[in-house]
Backbone as a printed PyTorch tensor [residue, N CA C, xyz], in Angstrom:
tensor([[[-15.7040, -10.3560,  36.0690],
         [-17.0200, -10.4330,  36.6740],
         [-16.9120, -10.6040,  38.1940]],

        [[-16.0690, -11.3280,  38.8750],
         [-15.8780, -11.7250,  39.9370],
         [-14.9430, -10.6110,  40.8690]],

        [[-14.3860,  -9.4240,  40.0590],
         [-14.2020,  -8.4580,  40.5850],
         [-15.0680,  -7.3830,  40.8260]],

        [[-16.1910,  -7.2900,  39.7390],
         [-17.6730,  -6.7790,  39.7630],
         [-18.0640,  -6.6310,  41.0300]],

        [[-18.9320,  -8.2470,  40.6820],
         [-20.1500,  -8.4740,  41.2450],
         [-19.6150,  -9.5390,  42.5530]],

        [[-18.2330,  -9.7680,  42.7150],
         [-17.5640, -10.9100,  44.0220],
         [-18.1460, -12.0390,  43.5110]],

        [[-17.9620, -13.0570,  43.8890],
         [-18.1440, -14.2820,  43.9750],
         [-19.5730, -14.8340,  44.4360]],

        [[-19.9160, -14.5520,  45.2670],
         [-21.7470, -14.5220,  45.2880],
         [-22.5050, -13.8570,  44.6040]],

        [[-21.5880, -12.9340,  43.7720],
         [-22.6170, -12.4760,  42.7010],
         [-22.2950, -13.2150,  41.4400]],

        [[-21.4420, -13.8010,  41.1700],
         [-20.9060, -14.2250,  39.8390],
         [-22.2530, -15.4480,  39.3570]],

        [[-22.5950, -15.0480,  37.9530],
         [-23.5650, -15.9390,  37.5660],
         [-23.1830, -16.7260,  36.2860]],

        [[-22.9080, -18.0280,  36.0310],
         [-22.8040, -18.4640,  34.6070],
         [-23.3150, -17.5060,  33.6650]],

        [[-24.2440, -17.1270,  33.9600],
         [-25.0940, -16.5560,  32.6560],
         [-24.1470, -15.4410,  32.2830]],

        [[-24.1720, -14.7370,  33.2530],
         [-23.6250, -13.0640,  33.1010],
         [-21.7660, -13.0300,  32.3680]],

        [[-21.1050, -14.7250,  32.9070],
         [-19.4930, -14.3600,  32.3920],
         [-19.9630, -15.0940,  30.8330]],

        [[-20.8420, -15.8690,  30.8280],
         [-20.9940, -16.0050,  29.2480],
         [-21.4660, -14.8480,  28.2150]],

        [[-22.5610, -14.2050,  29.0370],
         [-22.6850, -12.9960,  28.2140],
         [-21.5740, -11.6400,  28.0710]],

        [[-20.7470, -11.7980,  28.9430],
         [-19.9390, -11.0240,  28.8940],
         [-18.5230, -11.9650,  27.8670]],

        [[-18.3340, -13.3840,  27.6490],
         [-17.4420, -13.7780,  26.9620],
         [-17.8680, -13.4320,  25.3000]],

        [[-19.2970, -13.5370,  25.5080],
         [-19.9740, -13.7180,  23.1200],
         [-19.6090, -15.5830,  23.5630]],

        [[-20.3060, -16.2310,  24.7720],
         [-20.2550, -17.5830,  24.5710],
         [-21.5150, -18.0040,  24.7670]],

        [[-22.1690, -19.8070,  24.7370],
         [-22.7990, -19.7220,  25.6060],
         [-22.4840, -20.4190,  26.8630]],

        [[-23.8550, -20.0740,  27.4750],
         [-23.3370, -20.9340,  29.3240],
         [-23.0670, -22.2570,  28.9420]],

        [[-23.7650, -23.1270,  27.8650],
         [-23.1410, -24.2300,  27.8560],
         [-21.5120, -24.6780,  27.9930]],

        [[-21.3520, -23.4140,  26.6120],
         [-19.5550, -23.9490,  26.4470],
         [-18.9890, -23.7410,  27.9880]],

        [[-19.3270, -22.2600,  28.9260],
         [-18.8870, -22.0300,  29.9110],
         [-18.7150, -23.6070,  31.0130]],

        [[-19.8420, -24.3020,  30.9750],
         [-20.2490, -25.3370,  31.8790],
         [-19.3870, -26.4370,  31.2620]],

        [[-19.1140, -26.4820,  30.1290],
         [-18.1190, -27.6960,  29.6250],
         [-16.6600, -27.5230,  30.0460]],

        [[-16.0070, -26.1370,  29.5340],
         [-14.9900, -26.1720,  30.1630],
         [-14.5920, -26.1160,  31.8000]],

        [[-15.8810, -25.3620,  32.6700],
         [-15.0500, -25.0290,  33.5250],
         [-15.9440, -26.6550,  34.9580]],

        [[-16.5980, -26.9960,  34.0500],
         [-17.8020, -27.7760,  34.8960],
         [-18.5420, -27.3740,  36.2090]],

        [[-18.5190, -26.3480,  36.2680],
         [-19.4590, -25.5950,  37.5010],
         [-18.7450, -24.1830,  38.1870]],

        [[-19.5260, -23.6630,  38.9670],
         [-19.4820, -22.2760,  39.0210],
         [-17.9720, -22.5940,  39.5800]],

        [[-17.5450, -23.4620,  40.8360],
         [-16.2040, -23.4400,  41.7610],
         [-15.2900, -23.7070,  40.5210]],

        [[-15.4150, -24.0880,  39.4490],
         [-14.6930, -24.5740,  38.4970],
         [-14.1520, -22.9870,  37.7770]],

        [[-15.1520, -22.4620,  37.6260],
         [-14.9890, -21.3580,  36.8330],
         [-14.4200, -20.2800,  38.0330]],

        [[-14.6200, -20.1920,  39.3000],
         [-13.6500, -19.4830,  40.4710],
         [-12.5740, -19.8480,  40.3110]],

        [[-12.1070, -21.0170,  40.4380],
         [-10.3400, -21.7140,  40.7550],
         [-10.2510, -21.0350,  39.2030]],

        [[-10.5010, -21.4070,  38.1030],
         [ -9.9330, -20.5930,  36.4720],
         [ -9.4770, -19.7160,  36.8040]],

        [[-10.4650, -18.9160,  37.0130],
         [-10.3850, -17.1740,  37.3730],
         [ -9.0110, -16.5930,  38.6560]],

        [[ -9.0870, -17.6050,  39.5330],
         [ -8.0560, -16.8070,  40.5460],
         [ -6.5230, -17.7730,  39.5580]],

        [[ -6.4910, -18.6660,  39.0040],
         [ -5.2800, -19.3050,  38.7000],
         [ -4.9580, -18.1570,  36.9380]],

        [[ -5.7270, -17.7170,  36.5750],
         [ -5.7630, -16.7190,  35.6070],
         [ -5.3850, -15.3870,  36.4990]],

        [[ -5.6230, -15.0460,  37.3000],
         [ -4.9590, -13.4380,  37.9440],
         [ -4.0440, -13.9470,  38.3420]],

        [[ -3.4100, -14.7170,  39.2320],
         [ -2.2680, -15.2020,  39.6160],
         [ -1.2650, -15.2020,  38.5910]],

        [[ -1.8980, -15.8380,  37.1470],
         [ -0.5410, -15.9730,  35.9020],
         [ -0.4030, -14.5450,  35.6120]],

        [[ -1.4450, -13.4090,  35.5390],
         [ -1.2200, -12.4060,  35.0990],
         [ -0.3640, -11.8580,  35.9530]],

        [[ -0.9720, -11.7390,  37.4200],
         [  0.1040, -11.2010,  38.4550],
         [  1.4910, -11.7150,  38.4740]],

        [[  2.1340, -12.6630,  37.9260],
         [  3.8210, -13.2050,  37.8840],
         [  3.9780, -12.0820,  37.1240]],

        [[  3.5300, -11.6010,  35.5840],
         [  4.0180, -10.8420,  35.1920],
         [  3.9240,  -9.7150,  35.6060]],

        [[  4.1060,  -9.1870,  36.8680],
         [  4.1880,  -7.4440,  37.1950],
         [  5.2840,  -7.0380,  37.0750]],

        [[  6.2290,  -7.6770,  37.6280],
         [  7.6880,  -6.9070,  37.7670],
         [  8.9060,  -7.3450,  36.7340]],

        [[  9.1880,  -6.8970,  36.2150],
         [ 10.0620,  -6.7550,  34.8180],
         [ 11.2880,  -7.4990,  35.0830]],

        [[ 12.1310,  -7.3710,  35.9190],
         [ 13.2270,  -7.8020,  36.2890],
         [ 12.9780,  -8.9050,  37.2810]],

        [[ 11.9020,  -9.5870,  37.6660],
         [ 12.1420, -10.7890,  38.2520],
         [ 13.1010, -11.5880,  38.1860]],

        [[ 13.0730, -11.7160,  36.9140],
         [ 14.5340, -13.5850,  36.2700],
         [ 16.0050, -12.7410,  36.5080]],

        [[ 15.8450, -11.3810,  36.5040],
         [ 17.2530, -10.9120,  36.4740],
         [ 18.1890, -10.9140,  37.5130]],

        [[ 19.6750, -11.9440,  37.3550],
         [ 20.0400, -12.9140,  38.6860],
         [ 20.7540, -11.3390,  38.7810]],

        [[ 20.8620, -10.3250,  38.3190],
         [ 21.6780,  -9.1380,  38.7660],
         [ 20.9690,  -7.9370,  39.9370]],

        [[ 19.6840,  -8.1450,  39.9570],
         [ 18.4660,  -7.4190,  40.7050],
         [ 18.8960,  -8.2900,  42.5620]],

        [[ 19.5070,  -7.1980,  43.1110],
         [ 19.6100,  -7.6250,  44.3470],
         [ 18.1890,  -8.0030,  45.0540]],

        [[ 18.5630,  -9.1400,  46.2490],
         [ 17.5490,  -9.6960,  46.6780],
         [ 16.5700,  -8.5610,  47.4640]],

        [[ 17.0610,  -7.9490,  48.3990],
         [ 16.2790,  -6.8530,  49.3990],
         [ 15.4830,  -5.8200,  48.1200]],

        [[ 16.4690,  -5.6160,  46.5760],
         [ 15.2330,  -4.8390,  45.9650],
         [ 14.3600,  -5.7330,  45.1310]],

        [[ 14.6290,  -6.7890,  45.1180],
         [ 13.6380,  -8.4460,  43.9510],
         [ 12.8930,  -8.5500,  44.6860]],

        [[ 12.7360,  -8.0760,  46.6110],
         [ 11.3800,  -8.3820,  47.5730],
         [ 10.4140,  -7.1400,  47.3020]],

        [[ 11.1280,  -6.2020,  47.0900],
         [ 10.3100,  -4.9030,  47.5840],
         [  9.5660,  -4.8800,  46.1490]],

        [[ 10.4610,  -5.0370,  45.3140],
         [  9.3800,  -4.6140,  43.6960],
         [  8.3620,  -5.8260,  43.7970]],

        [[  8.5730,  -7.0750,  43.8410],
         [  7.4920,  -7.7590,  44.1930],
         [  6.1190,  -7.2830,  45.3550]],

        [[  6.3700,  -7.3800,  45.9230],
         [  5.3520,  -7.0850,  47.5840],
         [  4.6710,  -5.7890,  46.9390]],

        [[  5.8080,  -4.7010,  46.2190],
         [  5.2540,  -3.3820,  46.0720],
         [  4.0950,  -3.3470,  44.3770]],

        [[  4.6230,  -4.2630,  43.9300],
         [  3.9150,  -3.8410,  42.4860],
         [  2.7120,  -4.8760,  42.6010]],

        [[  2.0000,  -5.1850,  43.1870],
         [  0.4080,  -5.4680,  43.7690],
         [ -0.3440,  -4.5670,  43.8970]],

        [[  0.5490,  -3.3650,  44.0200],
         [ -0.1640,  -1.7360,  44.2190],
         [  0.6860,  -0.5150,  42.9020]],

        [[ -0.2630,  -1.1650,  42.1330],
         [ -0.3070,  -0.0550,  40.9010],
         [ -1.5640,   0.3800,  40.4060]],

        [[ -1.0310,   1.6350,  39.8520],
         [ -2.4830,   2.2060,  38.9270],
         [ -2.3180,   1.6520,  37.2510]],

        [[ -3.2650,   0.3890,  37.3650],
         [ -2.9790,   0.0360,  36.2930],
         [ -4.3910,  -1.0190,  36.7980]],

        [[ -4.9660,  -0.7470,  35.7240],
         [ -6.7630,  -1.3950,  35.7430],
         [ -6.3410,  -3.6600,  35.7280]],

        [[ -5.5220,  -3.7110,  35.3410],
         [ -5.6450,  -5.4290,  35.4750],
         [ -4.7920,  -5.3210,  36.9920]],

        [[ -3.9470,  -4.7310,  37.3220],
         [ -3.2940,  -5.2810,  38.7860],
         [ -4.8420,  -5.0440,  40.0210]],

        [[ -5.4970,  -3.7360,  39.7520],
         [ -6.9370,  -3.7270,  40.4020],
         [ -7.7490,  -4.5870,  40.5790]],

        [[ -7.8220,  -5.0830,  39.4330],
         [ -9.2480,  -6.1650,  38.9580],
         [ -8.0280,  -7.1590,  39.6100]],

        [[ -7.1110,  -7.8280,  39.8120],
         [ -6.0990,  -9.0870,  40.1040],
         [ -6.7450,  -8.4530,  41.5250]],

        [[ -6.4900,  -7.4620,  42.1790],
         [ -6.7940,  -7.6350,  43.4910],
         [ -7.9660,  -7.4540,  43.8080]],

        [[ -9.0020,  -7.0290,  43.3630],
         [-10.5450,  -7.1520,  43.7450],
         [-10.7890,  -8.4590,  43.7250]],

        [[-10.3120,  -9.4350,  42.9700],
         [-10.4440, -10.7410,  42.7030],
         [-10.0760, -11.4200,  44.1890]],

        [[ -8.7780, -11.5720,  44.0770],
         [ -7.7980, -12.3730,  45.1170],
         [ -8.9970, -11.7200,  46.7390]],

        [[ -9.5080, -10.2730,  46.9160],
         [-10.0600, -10.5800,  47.9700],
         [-11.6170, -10.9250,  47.8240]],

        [[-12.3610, -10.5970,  46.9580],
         [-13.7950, -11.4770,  46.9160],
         [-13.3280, -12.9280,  46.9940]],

        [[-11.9510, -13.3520,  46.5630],
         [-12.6530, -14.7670,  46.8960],
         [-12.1500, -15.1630,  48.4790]],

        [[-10.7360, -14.5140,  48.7800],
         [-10.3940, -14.5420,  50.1130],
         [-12.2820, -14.0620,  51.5040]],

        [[-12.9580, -13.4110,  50.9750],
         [-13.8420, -13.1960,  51.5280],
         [-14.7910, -13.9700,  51.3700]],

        [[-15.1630, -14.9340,  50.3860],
         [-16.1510, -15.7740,  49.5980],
         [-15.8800, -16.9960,  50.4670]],

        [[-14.2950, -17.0530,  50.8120],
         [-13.9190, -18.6020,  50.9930],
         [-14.3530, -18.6780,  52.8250]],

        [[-14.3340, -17.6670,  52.9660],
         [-15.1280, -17.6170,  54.5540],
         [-15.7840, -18.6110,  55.1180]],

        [[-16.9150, -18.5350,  53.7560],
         [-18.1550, -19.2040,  54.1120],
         [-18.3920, -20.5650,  53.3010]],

        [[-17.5600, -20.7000,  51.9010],
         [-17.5860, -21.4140,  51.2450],
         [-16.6770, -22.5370,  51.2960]],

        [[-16.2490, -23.1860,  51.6050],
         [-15.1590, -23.8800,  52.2660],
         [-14.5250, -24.7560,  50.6790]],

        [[-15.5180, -24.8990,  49.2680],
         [-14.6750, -25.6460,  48.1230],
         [-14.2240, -24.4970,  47.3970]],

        [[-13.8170, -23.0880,  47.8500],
         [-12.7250, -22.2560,  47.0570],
         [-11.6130, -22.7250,  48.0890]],

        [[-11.5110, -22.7320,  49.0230],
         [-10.4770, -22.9100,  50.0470],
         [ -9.1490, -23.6470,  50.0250]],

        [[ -9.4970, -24.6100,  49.1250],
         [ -8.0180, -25.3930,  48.2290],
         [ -7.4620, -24.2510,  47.5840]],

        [[ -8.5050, -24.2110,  46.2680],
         [ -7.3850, -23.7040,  45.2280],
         [ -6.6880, -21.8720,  46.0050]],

        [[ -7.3370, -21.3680,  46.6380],
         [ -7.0010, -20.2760,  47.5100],
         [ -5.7140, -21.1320,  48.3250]],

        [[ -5.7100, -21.6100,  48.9340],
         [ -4.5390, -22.2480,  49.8300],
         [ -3.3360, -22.4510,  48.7910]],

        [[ -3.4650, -23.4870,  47.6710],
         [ -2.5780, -23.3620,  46.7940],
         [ -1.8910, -23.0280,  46.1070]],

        [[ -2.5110, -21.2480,  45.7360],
         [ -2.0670, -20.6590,  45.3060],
         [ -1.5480, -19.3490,  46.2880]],

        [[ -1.7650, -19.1990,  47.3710],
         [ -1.2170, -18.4410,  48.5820],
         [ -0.0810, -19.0420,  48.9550]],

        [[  0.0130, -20.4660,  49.1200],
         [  1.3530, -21.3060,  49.5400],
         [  2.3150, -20.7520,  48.6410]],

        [[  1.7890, -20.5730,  47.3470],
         [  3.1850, -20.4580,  46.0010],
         [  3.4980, -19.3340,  46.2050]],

        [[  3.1300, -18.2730,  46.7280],
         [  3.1870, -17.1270,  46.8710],
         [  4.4280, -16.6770,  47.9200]],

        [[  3.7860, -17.6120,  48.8310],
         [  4.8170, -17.7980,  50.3180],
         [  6.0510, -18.4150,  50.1160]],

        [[  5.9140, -19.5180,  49.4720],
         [  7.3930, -20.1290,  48.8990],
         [  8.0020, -18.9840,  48.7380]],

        [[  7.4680, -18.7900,  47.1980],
         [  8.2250, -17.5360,  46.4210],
         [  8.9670, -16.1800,  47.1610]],

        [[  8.7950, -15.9800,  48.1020],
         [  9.0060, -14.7700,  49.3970],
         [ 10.0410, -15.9230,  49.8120]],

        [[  9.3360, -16.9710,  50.5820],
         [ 10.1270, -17.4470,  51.6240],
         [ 11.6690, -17.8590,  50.6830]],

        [[ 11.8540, -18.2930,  49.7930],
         [ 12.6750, -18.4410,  48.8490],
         [ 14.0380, -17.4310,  48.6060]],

        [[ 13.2510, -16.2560,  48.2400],
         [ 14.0470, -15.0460,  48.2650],
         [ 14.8140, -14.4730,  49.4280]],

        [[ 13.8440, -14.8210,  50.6320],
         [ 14.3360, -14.4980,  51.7530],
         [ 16.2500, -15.1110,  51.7030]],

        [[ 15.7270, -16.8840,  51.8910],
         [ 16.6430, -17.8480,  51.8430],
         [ 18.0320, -17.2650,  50.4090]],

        [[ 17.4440, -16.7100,  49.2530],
         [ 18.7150, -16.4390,  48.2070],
         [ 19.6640, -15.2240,  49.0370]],

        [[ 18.4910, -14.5180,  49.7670],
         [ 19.4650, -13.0080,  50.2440],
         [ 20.2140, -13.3530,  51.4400]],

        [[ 19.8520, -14.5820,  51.9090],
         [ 20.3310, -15.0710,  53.3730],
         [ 21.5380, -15.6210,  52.6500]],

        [[ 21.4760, -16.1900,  51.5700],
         [ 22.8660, -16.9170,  51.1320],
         [ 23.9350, -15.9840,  50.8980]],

        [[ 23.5070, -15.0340,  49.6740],
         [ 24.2360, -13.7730,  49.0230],
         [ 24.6670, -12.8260,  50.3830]],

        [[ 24.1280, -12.6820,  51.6830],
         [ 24.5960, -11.6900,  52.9600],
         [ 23.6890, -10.7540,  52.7510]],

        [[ 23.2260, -10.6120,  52.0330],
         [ 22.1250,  -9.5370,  52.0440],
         [ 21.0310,  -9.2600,  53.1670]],

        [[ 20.7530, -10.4670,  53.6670],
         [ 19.1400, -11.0600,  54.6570],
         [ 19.8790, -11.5160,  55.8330]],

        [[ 19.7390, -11.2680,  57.1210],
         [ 20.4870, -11.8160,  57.8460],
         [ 20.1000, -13.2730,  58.5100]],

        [[ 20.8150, -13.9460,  58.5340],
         [ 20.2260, -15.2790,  59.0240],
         [ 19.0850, -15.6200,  59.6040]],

        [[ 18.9740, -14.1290,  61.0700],
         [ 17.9860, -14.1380,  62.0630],
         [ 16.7070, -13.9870,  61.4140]],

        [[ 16.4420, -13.6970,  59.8310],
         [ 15.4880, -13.5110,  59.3010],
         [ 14.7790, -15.0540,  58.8990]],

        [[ 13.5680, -15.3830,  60.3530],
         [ 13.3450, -16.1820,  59.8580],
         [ 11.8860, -16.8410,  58.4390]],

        [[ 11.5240, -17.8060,  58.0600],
         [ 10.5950, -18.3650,  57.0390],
         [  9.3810, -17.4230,  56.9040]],

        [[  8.6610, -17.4640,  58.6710],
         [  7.6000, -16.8520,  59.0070],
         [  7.5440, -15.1920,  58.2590]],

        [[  8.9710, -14.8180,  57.7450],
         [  8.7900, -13.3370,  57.3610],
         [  7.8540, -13.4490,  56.2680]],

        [[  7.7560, -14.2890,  55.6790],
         [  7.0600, -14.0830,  54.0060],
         [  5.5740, -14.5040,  54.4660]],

        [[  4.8680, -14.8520,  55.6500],
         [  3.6250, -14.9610,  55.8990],
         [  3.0070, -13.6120,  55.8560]],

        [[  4.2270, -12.8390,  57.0960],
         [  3.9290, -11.3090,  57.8320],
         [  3.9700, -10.9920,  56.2750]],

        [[  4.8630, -10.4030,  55.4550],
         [  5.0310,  -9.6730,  54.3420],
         [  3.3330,  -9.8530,  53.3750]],

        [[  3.5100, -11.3270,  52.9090],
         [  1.9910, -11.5310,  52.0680],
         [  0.8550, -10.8210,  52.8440]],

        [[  0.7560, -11.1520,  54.3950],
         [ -0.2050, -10.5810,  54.9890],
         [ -0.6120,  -8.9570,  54.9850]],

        [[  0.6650,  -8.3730,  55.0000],
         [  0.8560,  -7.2120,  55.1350],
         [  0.1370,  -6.7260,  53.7450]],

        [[  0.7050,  -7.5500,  52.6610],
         [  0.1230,  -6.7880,  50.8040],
         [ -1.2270,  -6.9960,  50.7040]],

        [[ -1.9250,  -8.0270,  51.2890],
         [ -3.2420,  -8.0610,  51.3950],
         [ -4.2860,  -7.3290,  52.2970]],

        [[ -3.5610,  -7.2510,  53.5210],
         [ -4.3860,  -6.1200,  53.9050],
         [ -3.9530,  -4.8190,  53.6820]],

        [[ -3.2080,  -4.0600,  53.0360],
         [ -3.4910,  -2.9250,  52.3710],
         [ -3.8630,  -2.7880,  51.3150]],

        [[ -4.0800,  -4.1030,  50.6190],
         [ -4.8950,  -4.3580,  49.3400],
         [ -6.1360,  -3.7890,  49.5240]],

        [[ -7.0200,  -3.9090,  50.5200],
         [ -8.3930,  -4.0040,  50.5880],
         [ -8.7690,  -2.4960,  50.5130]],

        [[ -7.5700,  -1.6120,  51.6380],
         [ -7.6110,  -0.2590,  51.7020],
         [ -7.4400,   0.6790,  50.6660]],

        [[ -6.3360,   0.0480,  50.0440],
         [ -5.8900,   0.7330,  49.0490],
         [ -6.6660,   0.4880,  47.6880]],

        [[ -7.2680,  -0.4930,  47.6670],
         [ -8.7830,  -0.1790,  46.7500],
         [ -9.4190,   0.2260,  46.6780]],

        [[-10.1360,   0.6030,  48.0090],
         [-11.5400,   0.9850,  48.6720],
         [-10.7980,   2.6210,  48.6610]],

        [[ -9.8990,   2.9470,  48.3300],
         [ -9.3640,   4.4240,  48.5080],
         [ -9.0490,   4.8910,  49.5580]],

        [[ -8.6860,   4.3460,  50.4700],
         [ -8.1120,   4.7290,  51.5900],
         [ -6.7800,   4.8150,  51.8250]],

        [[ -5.9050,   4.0340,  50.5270],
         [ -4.3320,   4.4560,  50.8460],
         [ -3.9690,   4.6110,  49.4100]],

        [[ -3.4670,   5.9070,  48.9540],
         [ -2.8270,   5.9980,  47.7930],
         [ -2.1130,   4.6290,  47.3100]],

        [[ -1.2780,   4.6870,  46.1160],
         [ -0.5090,   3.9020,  45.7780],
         [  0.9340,   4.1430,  46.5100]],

        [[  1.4100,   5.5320,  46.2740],
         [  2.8500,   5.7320,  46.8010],
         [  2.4760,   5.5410,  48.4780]],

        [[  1.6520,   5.9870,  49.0100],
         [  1.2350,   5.1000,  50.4190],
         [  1.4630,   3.7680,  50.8760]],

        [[  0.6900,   2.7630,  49.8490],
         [  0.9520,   1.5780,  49.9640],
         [  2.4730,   0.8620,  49.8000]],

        [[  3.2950,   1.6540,  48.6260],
         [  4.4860,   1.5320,  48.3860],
         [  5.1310,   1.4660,  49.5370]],

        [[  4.8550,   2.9830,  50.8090],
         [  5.6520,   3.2780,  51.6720],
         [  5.6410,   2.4100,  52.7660]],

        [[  4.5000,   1.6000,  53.1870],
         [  3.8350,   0.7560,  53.9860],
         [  5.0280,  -0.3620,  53.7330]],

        [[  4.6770,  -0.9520,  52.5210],
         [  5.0660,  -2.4150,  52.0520],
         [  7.0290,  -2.0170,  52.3660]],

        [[  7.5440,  -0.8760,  51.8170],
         [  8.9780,  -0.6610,  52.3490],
         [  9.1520,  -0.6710,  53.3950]],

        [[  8.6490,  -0.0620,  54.5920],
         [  9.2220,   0.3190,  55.9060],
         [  8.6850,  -1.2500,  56.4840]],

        [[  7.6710,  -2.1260,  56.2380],
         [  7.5450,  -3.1850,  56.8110],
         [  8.4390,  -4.4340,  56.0670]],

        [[  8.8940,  -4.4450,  55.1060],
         [ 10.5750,  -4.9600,  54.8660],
         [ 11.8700,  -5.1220,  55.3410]],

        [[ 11.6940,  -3.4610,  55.5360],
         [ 12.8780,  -2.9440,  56.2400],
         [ 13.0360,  -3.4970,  57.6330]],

        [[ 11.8080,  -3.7300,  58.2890],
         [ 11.6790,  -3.8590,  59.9080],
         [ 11.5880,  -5.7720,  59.5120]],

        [[ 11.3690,  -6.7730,  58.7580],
         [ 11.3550,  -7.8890,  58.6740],
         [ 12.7920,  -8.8660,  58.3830]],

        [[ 13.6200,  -7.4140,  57.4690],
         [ 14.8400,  -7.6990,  57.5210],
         [ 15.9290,  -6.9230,  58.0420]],

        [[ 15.5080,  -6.6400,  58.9750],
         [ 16.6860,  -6.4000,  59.8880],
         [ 17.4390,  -7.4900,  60.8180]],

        [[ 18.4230,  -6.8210,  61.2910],
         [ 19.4840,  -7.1470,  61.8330],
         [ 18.9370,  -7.4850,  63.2620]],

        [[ 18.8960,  -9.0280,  63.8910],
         [ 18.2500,  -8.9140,  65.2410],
         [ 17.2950, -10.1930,  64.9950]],

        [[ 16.9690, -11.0190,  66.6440],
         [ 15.8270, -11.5400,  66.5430],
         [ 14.2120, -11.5330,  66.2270]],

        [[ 13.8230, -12.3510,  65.4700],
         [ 12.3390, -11.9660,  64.5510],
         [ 11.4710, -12.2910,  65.4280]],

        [[ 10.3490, -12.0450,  65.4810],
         [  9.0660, -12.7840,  66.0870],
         [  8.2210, -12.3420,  65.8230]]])
């Protein structure tokens, strides 16, 4: 619903009629509309861990464990869509609304770890060069979100977005001082 109609459109009524519930049960579990937002983005988030197949696999070199991550946000595949129509109605919602703004922060931080992390495994393994510093996994997230918006709205294919999210990797981990 909240990929629908965004977040100012989202109505108790309408995700109950769309569950076969009623708004009551909706209002018990989630106790109010921000209740039922934080659900909803901590529900695309669990779905989104599962995109890339070989995550856990300690044999998947680090420089390609970044790129299939960053890159598989941009598939043709109707739940990774709806995961990102989501993640930006509420990134756009939280503008103005300042009590999505936690659980948005919280779950963007894990995101950043998770990058900044990888960075740090490929820096260990020689893969990442030292000079690659933390700040890369801000630029990188930043980078998947704003071609998120485009690449929804139809303005950048998928193998587009693919090519985007590679060549701005490539230039984050290189060889040389970052800034």
């Amino acid at each position: 619903m909240i990929a629908l109609r965004g977040v100012r459109g989202l109505r108790v009524e309408d995700v109950a009629t769309e569950a076969g519930v009623s708004k009551t049960l909706i209002s018990y579990h989630f106790r109010d509309r921000a209740g039922l937002v934080a659900s909803a983005l901590e529900y695309v988030n669990a779905r989104a861990e599962g995109y890339v197949a070989g995550a856990d696999d300690d044999e998947t070199p680090v420089r390609e464990l970044l790129l299939d991550l960053l890159s598989a946000e941009f598939q043709d595949d109707t739940a990774v869509r709806e995961n990102s129509a989501v993640w930006g109605e509420v990134r756009a919602a939280a503008t103005f609304d300042e009590g999505l703004r936690p659980t948005l922060a919280s779950l963007t931080e894990r995101w950043l770890v998770d990058i900044a992390e990888l960075v740090a495994d490929g820096q260990d393994e020689g893969s990442v060069p030292a000079s690659v510093d933390s700040r890369a996994a801000v630029r990188l997230t930043s980078l998947v979100e704003g071609l998120s918006g485009r690449w929804l709205a139809g303005l950048l294919t998928t193998a587009e977005a693919w090519a985007h999210v590679a060549a701005a990797l490539e230039r984050e981990l290189a060889e040389g001082p970052q800034g």
